[in-house]
PyMOL Python script that loads the backbone (N, CA, C, O; Angstrom):
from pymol import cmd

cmd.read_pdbstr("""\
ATOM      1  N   UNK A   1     240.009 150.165   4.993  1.00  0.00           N
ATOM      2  CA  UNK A   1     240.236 151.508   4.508  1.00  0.00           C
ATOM      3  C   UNK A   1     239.105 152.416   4.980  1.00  0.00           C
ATOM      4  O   UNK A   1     237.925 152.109   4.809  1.00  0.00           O
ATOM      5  N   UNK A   2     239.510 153.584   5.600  1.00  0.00           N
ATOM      6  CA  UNK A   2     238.283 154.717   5.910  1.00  0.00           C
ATOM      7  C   UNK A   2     238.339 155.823   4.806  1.00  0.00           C
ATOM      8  O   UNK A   2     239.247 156.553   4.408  1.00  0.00           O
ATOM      9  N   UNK A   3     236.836 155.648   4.413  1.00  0.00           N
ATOM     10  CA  UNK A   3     236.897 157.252   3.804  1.00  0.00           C
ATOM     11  C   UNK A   3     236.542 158.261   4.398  1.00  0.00           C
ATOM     12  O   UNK A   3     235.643 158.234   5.239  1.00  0.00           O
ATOM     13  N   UNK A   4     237.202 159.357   4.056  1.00  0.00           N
ATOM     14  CA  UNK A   4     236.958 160.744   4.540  1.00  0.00           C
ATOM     15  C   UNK A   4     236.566 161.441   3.529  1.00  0.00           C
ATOM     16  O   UNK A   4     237.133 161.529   2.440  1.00  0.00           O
ATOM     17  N   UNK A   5     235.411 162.044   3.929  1.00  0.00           N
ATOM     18  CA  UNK A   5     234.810 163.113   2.981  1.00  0.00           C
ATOM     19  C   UNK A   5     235.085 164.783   3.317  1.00  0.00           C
ATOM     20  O   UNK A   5     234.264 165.518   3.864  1.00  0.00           O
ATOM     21  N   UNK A   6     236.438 165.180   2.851  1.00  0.00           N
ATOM     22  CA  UNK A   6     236.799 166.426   2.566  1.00  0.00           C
ATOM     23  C   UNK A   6     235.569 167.413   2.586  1.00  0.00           C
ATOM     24  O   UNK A   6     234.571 167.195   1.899  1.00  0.00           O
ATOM     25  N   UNK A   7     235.739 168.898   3.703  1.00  0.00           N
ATOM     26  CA  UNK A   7     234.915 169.500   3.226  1.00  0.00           C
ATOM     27  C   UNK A   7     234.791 170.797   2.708  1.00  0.00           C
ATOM     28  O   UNK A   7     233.788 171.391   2.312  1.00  0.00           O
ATOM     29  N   UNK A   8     236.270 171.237   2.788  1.00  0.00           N
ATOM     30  CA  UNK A   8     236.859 172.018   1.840  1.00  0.00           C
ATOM     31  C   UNK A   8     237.939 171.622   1.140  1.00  0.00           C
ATOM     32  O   UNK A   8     238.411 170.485   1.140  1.00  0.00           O
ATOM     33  N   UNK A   9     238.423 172.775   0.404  1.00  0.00           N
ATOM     34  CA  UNK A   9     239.834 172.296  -0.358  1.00  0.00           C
ATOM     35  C   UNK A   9     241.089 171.505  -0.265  1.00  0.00           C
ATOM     36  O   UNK A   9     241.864 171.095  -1.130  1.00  0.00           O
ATOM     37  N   UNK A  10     241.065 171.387   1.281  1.00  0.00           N
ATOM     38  CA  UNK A  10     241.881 170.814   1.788  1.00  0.00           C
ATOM     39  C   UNK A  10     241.922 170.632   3.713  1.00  0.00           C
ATOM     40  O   UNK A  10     241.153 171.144   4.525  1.00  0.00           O
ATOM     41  N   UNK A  11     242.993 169.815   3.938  1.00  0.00           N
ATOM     42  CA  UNK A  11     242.668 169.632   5.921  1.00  0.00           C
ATOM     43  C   UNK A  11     244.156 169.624   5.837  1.00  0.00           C
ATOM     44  O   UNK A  11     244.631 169.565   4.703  1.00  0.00           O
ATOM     45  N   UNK A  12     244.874 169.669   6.736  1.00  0.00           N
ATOM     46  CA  UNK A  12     246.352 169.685   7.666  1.00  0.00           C
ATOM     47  C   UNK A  12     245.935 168.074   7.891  1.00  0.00           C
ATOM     48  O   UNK A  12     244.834 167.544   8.040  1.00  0.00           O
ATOM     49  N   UNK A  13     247.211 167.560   7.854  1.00  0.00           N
ATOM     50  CA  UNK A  13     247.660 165.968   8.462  1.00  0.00           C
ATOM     51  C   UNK A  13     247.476 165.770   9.256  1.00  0.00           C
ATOM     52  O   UNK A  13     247.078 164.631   9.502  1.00  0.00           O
ATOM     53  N   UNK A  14     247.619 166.718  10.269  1.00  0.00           N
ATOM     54  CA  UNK A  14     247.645 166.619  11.891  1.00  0.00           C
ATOM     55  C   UNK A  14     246.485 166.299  12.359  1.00  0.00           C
ATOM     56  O   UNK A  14     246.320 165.539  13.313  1.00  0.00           O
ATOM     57  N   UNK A  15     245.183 167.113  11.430  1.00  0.00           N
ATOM     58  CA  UNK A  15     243.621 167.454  11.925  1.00  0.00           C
ATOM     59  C   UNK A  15     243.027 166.433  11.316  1.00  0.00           C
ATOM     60  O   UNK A  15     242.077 165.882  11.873  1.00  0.00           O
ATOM     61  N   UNK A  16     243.554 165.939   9.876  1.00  0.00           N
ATOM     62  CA  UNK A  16     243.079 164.426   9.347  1.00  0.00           C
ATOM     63  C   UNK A  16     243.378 163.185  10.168  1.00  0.00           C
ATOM     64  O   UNK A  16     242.748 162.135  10.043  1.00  0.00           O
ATOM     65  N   UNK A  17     244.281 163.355  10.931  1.00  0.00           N
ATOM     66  CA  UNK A  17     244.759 161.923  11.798  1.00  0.00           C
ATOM     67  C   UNK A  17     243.381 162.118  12.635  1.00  0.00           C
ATOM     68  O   UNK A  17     242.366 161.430  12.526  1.00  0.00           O
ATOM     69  N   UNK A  18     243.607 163.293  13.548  1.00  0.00           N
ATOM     70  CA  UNK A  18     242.447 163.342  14.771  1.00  0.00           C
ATOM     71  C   UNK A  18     241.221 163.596  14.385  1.00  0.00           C
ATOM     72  O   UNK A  18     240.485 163.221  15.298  1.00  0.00           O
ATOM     73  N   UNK A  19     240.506 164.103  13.383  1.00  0.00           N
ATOM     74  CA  UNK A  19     239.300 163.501  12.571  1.00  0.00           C
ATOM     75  C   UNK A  19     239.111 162.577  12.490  1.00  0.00           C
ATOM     76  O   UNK A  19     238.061 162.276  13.056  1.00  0.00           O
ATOM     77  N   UNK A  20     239.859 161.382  11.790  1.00  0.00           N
ATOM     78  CA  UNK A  20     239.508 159.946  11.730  1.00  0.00           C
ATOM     79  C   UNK A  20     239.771 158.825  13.461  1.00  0.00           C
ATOM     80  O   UNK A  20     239.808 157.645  13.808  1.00  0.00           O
ATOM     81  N   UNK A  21     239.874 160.044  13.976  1.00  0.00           N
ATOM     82  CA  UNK A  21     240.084 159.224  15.616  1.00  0.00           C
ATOM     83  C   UNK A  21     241.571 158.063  15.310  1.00  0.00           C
ATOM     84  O   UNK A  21     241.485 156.858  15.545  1.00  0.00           O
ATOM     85  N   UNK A  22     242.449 158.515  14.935  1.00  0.00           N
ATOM     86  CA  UNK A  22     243.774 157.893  14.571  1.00  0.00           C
ATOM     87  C   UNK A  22     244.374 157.826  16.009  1.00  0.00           C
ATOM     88  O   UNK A  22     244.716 156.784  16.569  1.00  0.00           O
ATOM     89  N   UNK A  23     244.468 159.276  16.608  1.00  0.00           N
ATOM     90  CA  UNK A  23     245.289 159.359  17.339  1.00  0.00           C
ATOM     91  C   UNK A  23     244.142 160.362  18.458  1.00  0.00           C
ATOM     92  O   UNK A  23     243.125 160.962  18.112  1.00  0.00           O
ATOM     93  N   UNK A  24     244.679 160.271  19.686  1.00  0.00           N
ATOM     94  CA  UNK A  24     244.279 160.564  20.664  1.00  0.00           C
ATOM     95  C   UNK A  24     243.916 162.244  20.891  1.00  0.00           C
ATOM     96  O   UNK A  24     242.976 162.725  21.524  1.00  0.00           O
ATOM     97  N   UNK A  25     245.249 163.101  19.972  1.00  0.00           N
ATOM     98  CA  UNK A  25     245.619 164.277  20.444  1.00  0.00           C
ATOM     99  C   UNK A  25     246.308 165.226  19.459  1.00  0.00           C
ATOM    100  O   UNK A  25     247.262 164.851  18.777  1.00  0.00           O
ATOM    101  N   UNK A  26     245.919 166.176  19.415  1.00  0.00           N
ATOM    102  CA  UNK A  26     247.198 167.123  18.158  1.00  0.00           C
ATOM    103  C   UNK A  26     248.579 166.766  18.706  1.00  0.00           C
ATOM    104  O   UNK A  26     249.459 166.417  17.919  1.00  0.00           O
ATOM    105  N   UNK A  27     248.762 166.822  19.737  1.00  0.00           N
ATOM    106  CA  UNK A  27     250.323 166.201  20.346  1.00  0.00           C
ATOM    107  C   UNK A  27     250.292 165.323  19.757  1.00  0.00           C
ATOM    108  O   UNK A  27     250.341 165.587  18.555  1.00  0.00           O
ATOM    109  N   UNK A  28     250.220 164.167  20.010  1.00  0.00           N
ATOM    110  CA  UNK A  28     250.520 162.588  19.009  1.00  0.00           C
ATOM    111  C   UNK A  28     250.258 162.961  18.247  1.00  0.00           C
ATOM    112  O   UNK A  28     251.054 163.892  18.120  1.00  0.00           O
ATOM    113  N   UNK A  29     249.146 162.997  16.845  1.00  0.00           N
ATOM    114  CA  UNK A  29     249.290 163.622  15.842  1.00  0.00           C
ATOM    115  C   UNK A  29     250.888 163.945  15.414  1.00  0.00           C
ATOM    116  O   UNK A  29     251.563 163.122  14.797  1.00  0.00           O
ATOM    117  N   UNK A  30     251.364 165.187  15.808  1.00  0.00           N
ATOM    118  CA  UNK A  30     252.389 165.847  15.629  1.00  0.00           C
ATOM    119  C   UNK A  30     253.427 164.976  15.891  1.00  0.00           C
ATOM    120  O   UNK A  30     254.219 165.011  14.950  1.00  0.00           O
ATOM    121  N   UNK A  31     253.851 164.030  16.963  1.00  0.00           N
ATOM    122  CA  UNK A  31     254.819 162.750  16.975  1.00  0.00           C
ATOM    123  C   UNK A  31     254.687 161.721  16.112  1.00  0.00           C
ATOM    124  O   UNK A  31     255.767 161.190  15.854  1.00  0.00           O
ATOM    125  N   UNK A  32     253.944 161.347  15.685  1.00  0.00           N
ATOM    126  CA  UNK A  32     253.651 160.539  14.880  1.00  0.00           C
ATOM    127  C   UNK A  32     254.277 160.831  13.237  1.00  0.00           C
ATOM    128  O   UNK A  32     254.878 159.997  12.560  1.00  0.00           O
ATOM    129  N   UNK A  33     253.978 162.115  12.873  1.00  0.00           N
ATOM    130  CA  UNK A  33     254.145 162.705  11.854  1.00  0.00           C
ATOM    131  C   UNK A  33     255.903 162.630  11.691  1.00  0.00           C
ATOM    132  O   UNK A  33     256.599 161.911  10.974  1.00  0.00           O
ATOM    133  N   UNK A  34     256.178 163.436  12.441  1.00  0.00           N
ATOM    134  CA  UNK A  34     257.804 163.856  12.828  1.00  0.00           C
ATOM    135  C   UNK A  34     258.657 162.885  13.243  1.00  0.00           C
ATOM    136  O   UNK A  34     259.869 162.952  13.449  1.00  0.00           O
ATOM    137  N   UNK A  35     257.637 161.659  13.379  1.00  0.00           N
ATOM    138  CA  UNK A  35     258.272 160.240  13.681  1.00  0.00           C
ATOM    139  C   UNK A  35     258.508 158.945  12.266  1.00  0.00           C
ATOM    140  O   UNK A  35     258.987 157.821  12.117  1.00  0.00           O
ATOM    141  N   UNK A  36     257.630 160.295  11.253  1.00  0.00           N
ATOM    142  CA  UNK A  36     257.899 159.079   9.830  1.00  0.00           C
ATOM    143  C   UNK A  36     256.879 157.971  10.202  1.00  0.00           C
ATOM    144  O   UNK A  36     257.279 156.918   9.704  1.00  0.00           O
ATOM    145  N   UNK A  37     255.747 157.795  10.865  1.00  0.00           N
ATOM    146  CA  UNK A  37     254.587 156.832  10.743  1.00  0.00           C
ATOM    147  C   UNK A  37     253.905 157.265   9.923  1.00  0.00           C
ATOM    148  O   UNK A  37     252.902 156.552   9.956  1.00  0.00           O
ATOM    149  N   UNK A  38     253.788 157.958   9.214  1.00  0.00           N
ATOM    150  CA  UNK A  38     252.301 158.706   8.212  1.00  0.00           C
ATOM    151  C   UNK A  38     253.112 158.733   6.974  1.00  0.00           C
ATOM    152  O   UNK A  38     254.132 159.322   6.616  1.00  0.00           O
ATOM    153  N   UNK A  39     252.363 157.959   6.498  1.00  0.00           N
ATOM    154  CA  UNK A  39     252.895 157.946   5.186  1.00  0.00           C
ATOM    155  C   UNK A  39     251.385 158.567   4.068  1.00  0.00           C
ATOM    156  O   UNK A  39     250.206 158.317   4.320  1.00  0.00           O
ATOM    157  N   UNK A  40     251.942 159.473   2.741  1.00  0.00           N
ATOM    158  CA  UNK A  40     251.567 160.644   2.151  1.00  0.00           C
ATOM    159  C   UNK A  40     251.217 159.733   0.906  1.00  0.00           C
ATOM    160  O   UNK A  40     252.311 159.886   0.364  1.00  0.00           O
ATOM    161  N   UNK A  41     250.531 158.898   0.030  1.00  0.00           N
ATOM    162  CA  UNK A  41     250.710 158.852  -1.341  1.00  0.00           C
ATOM    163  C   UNK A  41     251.660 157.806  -1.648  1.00  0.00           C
ATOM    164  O   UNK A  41     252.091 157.531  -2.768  1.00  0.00           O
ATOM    165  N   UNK A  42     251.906 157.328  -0.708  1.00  0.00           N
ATOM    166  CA  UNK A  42     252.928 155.640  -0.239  1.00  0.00           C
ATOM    167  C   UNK A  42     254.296 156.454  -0.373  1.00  0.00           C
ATOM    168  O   UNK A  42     255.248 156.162  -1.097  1.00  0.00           O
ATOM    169  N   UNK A  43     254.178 157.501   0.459  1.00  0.00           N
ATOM    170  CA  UNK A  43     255.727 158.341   0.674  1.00  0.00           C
ATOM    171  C   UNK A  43     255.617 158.490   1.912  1.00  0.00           C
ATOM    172  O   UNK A  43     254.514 158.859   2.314  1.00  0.00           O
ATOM    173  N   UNK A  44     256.803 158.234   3.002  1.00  0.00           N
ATOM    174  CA  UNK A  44     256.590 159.036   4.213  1.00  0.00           C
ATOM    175  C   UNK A  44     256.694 160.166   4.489  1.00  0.00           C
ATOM    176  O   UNK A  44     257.838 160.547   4.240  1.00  0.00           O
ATOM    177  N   UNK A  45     255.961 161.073   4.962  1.00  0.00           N
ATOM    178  CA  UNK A  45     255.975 162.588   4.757  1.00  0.00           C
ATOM    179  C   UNK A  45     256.029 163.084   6.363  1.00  0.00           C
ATOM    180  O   UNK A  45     255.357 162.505   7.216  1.00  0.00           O
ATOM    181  N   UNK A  46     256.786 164.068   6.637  1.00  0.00           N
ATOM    182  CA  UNK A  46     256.938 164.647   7.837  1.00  0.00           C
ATOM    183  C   UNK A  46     256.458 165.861   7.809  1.00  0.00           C
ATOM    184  O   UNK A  46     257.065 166.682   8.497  1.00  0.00           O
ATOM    185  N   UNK A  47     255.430 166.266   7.141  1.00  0.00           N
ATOM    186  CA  UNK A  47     254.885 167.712   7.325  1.00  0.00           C
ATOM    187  C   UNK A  47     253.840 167.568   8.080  1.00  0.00           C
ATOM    188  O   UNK A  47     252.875 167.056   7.513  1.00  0.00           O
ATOM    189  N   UNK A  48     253.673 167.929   9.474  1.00  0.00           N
ATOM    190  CA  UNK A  48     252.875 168.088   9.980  1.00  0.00           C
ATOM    191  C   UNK A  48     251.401 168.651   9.347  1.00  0.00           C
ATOM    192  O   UNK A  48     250.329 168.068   9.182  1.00  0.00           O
ATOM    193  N   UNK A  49     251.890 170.248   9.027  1.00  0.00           N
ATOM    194  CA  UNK A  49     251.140 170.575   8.476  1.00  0.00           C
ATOM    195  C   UNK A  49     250.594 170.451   6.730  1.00  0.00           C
ATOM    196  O   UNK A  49     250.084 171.328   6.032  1.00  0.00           O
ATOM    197  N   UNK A  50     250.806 169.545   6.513  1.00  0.00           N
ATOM    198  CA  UNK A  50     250.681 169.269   5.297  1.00  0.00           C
ATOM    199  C   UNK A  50     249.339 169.261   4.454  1.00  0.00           C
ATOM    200  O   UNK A  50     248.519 168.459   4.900  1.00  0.00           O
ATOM    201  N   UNK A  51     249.052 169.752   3.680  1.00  0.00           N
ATOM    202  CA  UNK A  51     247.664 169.879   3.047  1.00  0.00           C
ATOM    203  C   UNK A  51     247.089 168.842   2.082  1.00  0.00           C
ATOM    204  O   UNK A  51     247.261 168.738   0.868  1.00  0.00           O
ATOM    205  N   UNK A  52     246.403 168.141   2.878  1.00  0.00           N
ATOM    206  CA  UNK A  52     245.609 166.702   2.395  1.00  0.00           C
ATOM    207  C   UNK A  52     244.485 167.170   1.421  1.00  0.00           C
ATOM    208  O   UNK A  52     243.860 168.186   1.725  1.00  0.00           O
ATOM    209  N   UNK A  53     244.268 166.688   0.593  1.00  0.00           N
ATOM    210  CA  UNK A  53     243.807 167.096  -0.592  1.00  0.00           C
ATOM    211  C   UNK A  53     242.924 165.971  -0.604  1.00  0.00           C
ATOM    212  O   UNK A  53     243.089 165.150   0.298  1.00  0.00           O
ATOM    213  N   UNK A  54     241.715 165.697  -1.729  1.00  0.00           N
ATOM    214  CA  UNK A  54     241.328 164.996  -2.399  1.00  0.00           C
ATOM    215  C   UNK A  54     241.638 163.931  -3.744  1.00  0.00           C
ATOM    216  O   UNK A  54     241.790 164.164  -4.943  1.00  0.00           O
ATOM    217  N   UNK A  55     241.651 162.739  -2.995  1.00  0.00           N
ATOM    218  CA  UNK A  55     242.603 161.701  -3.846  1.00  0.00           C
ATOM    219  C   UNK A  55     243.458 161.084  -3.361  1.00  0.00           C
ATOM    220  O   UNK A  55     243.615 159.908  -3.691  1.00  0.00           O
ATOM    221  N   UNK A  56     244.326 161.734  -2.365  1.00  0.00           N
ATOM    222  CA  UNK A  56     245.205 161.614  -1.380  1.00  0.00           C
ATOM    223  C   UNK A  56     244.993 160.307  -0.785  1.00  0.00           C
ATOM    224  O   UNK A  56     243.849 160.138  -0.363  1.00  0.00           O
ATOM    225  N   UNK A  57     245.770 159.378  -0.650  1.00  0.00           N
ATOM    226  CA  UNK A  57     245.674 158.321   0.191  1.00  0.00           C
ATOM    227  C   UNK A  57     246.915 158.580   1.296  1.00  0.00           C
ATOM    228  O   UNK A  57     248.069 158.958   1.097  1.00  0.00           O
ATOM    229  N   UNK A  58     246.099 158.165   2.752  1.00  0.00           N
ATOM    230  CA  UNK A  58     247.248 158.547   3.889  1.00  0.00           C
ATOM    231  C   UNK A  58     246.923 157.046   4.458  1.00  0.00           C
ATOM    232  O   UNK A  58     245.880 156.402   4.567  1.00  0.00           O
ATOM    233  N   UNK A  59     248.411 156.763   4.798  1.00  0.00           N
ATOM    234  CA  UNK A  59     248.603 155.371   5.765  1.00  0.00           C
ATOM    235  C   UNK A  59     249.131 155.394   7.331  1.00  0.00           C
ATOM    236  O   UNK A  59     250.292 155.611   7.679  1.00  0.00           O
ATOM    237  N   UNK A  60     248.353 155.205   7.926  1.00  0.00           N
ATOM    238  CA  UNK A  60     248.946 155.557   9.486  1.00  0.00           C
ATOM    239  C   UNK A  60     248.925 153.886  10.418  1.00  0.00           C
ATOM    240  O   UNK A  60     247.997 153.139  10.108  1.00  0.00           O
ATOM    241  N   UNK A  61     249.603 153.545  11.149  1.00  0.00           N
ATOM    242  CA  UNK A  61     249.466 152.519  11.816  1.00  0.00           C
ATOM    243  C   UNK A  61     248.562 150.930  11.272  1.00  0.00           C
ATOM    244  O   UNK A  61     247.885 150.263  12.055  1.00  0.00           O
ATOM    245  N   UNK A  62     248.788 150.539   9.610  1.00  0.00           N
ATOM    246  CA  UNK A  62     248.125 149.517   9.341  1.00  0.00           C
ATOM    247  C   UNK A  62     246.494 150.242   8.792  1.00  0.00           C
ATOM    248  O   UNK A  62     245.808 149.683   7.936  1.00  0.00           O
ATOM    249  N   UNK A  63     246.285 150.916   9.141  1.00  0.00           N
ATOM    250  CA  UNK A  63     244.855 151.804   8.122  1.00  0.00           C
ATOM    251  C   UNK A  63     245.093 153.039   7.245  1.00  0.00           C
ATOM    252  O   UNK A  63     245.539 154.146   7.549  1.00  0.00           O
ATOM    253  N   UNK A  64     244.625 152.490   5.942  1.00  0.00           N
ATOM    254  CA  UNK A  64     244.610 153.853   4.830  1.00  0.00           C
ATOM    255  C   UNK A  64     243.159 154.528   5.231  1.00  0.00           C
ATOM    256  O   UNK A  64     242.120 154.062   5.699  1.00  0.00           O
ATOM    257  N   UNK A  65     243.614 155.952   4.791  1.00  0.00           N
ATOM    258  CA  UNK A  65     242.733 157.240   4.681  1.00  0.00           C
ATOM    259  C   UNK A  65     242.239 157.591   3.371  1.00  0.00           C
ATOM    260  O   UNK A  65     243.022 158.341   2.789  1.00  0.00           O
ATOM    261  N   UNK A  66     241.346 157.341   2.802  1.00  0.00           N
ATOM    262  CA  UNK A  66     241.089 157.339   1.360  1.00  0.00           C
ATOM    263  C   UNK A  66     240.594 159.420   1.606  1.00  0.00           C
ATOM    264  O   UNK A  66     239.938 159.863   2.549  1.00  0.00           O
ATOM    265  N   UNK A  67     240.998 159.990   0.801  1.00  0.00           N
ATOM    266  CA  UNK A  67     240.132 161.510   0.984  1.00  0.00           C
ATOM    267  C   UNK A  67     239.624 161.097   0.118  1.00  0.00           C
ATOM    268  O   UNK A  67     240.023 160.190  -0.613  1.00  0.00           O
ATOM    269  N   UNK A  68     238.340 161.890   0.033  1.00  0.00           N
ATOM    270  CA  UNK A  68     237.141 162.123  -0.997  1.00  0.00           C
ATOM    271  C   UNK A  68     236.783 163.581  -1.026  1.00  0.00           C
ATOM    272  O   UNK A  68     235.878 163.980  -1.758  1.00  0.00           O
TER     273      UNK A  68
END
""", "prot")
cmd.dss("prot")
cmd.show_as("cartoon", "prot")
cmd.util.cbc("prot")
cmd.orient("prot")
């Protein structure tokens, strides 16, 4: 599990994937998302832009995203 330490109120999904070096690119990012791999809170969520919060657990390819 990686934590991420939030450093405002919130980040976009897209910019949390490529922060944690998930994905290569805001392009992937954005396929990935729209592809139902990212799962939100053990929901799969297709909002790209979606506002990741604190508490939030995100699952992408076999690694959770703990926010802090």
């Amino acid at each position: 599990m990686l934590d991420f330490k939030l450093e405002g109120e919130y980040i976009q999904l897209i910019a949390l994937l490529k922060a944690t070096n998930l994905v290569a690119s805001g392009g992937e990012a954005q396929m990935v998302v729209l592809d139902g791999l990212v799962k939100c809170n053990g929901e799969v969520d297709y909002r790209k832009r979606r506002k990741v919060r604190r508490g939030d657990i995100i699952e992408f390819n076999g690694t959770k995203i703990n926010v802090q």
